[in-house]
C-alpha positions as CSV (number, residue, x, y, z in Angstrom):
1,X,3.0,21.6,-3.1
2,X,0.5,23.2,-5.4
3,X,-2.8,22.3,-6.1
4,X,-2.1,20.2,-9.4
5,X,0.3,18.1,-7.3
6,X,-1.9,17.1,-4.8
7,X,-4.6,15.9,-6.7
8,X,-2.0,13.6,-8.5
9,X,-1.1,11.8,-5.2
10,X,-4.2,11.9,-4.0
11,X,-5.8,10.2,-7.5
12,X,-2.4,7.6,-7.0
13,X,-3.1,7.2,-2.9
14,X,-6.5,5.6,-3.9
15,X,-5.7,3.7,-6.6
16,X,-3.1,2.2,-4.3
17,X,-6.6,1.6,-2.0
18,X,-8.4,-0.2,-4.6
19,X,-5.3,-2.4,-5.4
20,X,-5.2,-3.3,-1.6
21,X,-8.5,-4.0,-1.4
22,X,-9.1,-5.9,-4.9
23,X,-5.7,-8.1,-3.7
24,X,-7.0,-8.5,0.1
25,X,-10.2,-9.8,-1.0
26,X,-9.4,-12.2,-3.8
27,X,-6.9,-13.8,-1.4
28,X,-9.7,-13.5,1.2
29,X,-11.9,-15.8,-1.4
30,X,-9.3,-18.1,-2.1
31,X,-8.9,-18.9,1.3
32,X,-12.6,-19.5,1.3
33,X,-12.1,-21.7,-1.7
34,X,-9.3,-23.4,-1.1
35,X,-7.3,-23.2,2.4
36,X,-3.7,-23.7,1.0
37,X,-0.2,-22.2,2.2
38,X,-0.3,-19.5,-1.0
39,X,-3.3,-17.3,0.9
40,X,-1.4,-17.5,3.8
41,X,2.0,-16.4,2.3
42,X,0.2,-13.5,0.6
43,X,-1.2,-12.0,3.2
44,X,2.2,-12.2,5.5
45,X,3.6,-10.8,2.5
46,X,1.1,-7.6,2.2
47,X,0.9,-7.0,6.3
48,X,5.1,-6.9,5.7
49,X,4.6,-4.4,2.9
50,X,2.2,-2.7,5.3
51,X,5.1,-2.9,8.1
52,X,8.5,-3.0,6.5
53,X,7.8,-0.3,3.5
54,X,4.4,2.3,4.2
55,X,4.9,3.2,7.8
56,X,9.1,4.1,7.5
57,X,7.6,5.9,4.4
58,X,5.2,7.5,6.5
59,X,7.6,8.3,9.2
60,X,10.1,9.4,7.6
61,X,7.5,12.7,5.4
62,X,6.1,13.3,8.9
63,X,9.6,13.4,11.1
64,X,12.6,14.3,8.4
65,X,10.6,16.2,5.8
66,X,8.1,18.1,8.2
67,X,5.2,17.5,6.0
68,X,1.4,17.7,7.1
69,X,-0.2,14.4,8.3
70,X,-2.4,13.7,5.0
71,X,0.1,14.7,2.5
72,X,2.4,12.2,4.2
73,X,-0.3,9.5,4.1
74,X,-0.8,10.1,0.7
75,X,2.5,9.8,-0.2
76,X,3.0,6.5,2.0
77,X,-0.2,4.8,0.1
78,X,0.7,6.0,-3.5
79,X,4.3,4.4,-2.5
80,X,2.3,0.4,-2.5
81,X,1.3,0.9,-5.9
82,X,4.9,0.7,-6.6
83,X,5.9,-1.4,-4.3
84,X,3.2,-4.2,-5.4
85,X,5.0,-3.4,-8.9
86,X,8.1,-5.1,-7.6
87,X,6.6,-7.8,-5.8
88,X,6.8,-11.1,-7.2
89,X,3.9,-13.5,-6.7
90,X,4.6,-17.3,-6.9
């Protein structure tokens, strides 16, 4: 992976950050505003993301592709960007 490259995922790894964060904390002041069913939905729906989708991601550039630890967590967290892409919220 060449210089060029990694400065690509790593500019996508924390944008995917800020997404996270921006989503987690307007659902955290909705709940603070208004303690309905949607906050709770979202949030089981982005610890599943967390779960179901970054860590096999993870895994699988650490274990199958032998890739360094970082690169592989960049990789994993660029992935939620477009994962949140395909997510639809009620």
């Amino acid at each position: 992976m060449n210089q060029q490259q990694l400065q690509t995922l790593k500019k996508a790894a924390l944008r995917s950050v800020w997404v996270f964060l921006l989503l987690n904390s307007s659902l955290l002041l909705l709940f603070f505003l208004d303690n309905t069913e949607f906050v709770f939905i979202a949030l089981v729906i982005q610890i599943s993301i967390v779960v179901i989708w970054q860590l096999p991601v993870f895994i699988f550039h650490v274990v199958y592709k032998k890739q360094p630890i970082l690169i592989s967590i960049y990789k994993a967290l660029a992935s939620y960007r477009y994962v949140i892409e395909q997510v639809q919220w009620p």
